[in-house]
N, C-alpha and C positions, 0 to 999 in steps of 0.2 A: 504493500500500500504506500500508496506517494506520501512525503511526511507532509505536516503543515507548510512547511517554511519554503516549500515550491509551489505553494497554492497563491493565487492571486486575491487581496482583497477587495474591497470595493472601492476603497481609495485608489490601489495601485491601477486597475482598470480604467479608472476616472483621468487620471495623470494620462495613462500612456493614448487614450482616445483623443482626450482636449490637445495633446500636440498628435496626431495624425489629420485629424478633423480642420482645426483651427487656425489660421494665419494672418498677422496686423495685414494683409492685402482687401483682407474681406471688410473690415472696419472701413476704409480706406474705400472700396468700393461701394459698399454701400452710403458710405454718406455723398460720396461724388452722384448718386444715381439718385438720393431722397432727400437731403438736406438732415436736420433737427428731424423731419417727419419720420426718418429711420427709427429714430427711438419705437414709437409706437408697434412700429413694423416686425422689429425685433422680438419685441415680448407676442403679438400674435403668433410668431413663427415659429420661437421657441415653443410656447403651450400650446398650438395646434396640428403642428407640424412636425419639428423635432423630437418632441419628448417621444408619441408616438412611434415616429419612425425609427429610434434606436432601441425600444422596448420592441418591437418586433424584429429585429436585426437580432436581438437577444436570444428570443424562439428559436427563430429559425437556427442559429446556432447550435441550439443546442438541442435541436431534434435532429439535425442532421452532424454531429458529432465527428462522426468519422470522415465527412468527407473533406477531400481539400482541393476542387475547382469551385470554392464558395457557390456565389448565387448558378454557375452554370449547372451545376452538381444538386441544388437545392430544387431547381427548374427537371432536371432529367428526372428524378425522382418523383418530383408529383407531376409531372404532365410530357415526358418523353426526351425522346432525344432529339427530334427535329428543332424544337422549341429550345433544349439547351443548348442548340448550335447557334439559335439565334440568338443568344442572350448570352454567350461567350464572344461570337461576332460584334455586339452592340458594345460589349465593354471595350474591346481593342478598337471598334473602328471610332467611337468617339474621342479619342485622345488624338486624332489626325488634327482637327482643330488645335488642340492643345499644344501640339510640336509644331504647328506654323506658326504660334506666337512664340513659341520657347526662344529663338532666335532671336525677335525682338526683344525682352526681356533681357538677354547676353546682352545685348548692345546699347541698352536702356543705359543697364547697371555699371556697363564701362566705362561709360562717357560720364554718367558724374563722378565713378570713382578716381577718375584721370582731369575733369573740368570743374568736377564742383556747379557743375549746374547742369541744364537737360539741353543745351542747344545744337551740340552732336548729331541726336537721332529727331528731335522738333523741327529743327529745320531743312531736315535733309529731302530730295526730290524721293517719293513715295517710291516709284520703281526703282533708283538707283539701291534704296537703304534696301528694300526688299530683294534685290537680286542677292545683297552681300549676305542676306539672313539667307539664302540659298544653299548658299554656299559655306556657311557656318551649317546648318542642315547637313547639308551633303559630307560636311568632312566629319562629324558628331557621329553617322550613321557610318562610314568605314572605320572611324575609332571601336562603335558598339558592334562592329562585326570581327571586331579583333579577340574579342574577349576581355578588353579591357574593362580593370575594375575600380582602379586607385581612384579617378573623378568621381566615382561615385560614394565612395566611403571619403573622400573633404568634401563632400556636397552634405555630408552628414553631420559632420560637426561644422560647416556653414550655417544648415539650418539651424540646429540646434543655435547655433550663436543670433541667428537672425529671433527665434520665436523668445528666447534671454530678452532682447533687446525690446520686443513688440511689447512683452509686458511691461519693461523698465520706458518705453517711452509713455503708454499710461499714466503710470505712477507718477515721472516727472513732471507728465505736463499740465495732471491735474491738482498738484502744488504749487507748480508754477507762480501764479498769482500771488500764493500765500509766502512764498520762501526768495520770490526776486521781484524786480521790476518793470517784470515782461508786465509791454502790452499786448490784453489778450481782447476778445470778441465777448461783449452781455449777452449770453445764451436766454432764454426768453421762455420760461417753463409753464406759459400758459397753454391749453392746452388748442386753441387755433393756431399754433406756432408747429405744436409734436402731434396733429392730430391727423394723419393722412386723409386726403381729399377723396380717397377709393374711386379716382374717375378714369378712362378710357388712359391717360398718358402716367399712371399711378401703375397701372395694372401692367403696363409695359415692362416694370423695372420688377418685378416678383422674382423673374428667372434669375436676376443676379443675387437674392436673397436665398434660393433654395441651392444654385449652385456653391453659395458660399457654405451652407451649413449639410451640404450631404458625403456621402461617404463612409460613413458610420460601417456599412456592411464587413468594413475592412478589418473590423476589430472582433467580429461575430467570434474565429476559432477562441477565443480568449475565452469563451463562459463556462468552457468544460473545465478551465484551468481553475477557479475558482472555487473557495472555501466553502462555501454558499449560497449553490447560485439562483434558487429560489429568491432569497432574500438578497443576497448580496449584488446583483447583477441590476437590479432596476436599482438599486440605492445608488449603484458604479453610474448607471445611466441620469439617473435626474442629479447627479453632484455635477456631469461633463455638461448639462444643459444649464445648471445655474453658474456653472466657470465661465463659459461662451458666454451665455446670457450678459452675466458681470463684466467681463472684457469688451462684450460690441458694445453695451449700454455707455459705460465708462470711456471706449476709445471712441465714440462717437461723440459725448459731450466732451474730450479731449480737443477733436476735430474742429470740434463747434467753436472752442476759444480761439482756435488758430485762424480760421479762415470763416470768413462771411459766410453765414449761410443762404443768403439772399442776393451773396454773388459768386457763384463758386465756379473758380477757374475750369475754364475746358478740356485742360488737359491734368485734370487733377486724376484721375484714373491710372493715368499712363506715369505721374510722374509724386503722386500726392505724397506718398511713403517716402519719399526722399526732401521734398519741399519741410515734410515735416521734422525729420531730423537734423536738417538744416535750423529751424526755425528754435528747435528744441536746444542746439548747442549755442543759439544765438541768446535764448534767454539765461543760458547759466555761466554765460560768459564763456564759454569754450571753443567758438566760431564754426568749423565743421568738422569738431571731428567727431562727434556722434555721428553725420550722415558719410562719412569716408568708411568708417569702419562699419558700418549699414551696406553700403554700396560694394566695398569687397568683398563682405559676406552673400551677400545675395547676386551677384556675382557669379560667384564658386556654386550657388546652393542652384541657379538657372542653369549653368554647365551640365550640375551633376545631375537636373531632372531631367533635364533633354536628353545624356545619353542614357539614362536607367528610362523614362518612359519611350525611348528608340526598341528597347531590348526588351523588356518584361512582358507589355503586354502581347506583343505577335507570341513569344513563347508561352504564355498560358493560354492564347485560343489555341494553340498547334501541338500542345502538349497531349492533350486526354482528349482528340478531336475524333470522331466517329469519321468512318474513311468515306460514307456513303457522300456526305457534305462538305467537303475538301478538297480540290483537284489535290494527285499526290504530289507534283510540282511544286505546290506550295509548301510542302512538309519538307524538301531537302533539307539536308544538316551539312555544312561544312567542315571542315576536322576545328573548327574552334566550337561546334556545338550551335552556331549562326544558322537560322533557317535564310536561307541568301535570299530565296524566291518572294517569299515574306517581305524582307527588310526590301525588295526592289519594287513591290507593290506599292507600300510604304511611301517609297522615294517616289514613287509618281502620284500619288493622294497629296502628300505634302508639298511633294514641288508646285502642282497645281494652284493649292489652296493660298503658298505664299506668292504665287506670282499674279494669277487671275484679280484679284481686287484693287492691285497699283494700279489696275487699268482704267477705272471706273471712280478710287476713291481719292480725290485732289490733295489730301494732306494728310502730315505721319500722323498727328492727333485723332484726329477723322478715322483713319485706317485701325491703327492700336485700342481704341475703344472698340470699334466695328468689330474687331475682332474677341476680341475679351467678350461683348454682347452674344455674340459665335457659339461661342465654349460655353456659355448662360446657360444657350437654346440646346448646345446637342452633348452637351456631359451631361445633363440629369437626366437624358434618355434611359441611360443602364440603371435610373434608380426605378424605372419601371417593372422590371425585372423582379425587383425585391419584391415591390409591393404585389406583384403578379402571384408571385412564387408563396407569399403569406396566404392571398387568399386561395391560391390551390390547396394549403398546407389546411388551413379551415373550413373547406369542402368536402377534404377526405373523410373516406368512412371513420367512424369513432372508432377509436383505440389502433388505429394502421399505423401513427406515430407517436413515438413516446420524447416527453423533453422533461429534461431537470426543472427547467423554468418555463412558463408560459404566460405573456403578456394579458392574456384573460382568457379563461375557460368555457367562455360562450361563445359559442362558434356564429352566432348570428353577428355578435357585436365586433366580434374580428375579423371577418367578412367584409361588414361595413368599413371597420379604423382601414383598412388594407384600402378599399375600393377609396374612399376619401384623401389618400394619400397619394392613390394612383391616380385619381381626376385632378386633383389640385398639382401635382406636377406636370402631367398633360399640358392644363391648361397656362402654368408659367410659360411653358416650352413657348407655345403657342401665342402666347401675348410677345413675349421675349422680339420673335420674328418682326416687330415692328420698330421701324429705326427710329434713334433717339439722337439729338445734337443736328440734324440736320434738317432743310425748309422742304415741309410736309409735300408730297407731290412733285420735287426738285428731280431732276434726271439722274440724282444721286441717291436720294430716294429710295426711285426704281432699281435703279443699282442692287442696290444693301437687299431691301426685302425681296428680290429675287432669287439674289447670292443666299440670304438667310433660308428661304423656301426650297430651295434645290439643293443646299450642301446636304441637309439628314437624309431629303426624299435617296437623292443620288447614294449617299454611304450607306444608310440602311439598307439600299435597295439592291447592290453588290450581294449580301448576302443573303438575298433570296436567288439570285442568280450564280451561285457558285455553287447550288446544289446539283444545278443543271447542265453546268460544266462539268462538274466530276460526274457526275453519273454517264456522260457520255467519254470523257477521255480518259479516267479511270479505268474502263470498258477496254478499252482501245489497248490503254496499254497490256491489261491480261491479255490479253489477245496476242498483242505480239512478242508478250514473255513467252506465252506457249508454243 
């Protein structure tokens, strides 16, 4: 029997979730997208949204115990294989988006670490900066076909130094006021100031709230590890909802002192996190070098995501993939363990994504938002998935699975939480698609919500056509094995 002291408590759970989940980017985004009105935003999303969706994350966990393709594996088991190829498919092919920004991010983070300001990548001609993130791309992906591992473990203790720093910029900047002579911004606590409008261009910005706060699923194998986990595992779950909670509340009314909420800069998205640590060593008299040491670090921590999210996810669709839905082309391995065919797929998804929108979007601000709104609309795709795979898990016959924990024993009510979960991220997804920053109807506009429309229909839809590929050249090649 395992002893205690390699059991996980509910503290320790709470800790290791709130840094996987959590990052000062999200604070920073979302008050660039809602002002002050975030606050409000935050507390509905946490108690109707979050808390929910990691207490089911928790189940599932821990009714499916043994497996380790997470939600694909959660998916095959209550509703087949076809369905888990698609829900291994949706997780890798959603991070396409996320490696055509990763490259801007490198180049963000270098230029103030070298300038100390943002006008590097703000001013630069849209196609020129983006051909270079190409090719930052392209050499990232023959590094990650090497085997290379060292950027990825300093992209570790990067983060780690970057998520230190998000909480310490908090903490500073809401004594600030009390301990220097910063001037800051009258934050305004009535509640026509934090009370969101819920109109047509409110509801646009929800997908940057849901994609800040999802991911939870990633910490699911941890329940079995656990003291507990009846009790211990939702205590782990609503401590990691009142930490987030506390940190966006707090780094948002941090934000609120530093920058006008009634005029907030346009490129505050692309560049906020660093304006801020500038603004923070400005008040305690240190000049920049909180935002240098910000900016090296995050740096190294863009480097090491680009090449770990190049590598991981093609290797966990291609690992435990059923052959019927796979050309075998895709599956090659090179002697570094590289699926090559993958990674060259890859390189044509991303190269597209980062070069197609120079064409259409007039400036680096414009474009870097445009793209982060991108990643909004088509990452919390794979959090469809969960919520799918719950309510298959509370349709099944009684007693076909068993969990240590179970977020409620009414199979009506968690049916519902699951279906509620799955409609209100739909529907972010879905509002998400409509551009923000630019004049409504503008031929840029049509640009954007086009580009928004056609990136998931096109990625998703790959993977309803590769069943149909492999089924015919698959075919082909037994044929001409024998």
């Amino acid at each position: 029997m395992e002893s205690n002291n390699k059991k996980l408590g509910w503290s320790n759970l709470a800790l290791m979730a709130f840094v996987s989940v959590w990052g000062f980017g999200n604070v920073v985004n979302g008050f660039a997208s809602q002002g002050m009105k975030v606050v409000v935003s935050w507390i509905l999303m946490f108690s109707l949204y979050f808390v929910p969706y990691a207490l089911m994350v928790g189940e599932m966990g821990s009714t499916f115990k043994d497996s380790k393709g997470g939600v694909s594996s959660w998916i095959k088991t209550t509703s087949g294989a076809k369905l888990a190829f698609l829900a291994g498919w949706t997780y890798w092919v959603v991070h396409v988006p996320y490696l055509a920004q990763k490259p801007q991010g490198v180049l963000i983070a270098l230029g103030w670490a070298v300038n100390q300001n943002g006008s590097m990548v703000k001013n630069m001609n849209p196609m020129i900066l983006q051909s270079m993130c190409l090719v930052i791309f392209l050499l990232f992906l023959w590094i990650s076909s090497k085997g290379v591992n060292s950027i990825k473990r300093i992209g570790t203790i990067a983060g780690t130094s970057m998520f230190v720093m998000s909480i310490l910029y908090v903490i500073l900047a809401i004594a600030a006021p009390a301990i220097t002579t910063a001037h800051t911004y009258h934050i305004d606590f009535s509640m026509k100031s934090l009370m969101p409008d819920f109109n047509f261009d409110y509801l646009t910005t929800l997908a940057i709230l849901v994609f800040a706060v999802g991911g939870c699923e990633k910490i699911s194998p941890y329940v079995n590890n656990m003291k507990n986990p009846s009790k211990d595992f939702p205590k782990g779950m609503i401590a990691l909802a009142v930490m987030v909670a506390v940190t966006a509340l707090l780094g948002s009314f941090a934000m609120g002192m530093m920058f006008d909420p009634n005029n907030i800069p346009k490129d505050l998205m692309m560049n906020g996190a660093y304006y801020s640590f500038q603004k923070l060593g400005q008040y305690y008299g240190l000049g920049n070098f909180f935002l240098i040491i910000y900016a090296i670090a995050n740096t190294l921590a863009q480097i090491s995501a680009l090449a770990f999210s190049i590598d991981a996810p093609i290797k966990v669709l291609l690992a435990d993939v059923d052959n019927r839905f796979i050309p075998k082309s895709l599956t090659k391995i090179n002697e570094n363990g590289t699926p090559v065919n993958g990674y060259k797929l890859t390189a044509v998804l991303v190269g597209t994504l980062i070069i197609v929108p120079a064409l259409g979007i007039g400036d680096m601000t414009s474009l870097f938002n445009w793209l982060l709104r991108l990643n909004a609309v088509v990452m919390p795709l794979r959090y469809l998935w969960v919520f799918f795979a719950y309510m298959a898990l509370k349709k099944a016959a009684e007693g076909k699975f068993q969990a240590t924990y179970q977020f409620t024993k009414n199979k009506t009510f968690g049916f519902l939480a699951g279906l509620w979960c799955f409609g209100f991220t739909a529907f972010a997804c879905i509002m998400g698609m409509f551009p923000k920053g630019v004049k409504t109807y503008s031929s840029e506009w049509y640009f954007q919500i086009t580009l928004n429309v056609l990136t998931p229909i096109i990625l998703l839809g790959l993977g309803l056509i590769l069943p149909m590929i492999a089924k015919k050249t698959n075919k082909e090649t037994e044929n001409t094995a024998a």
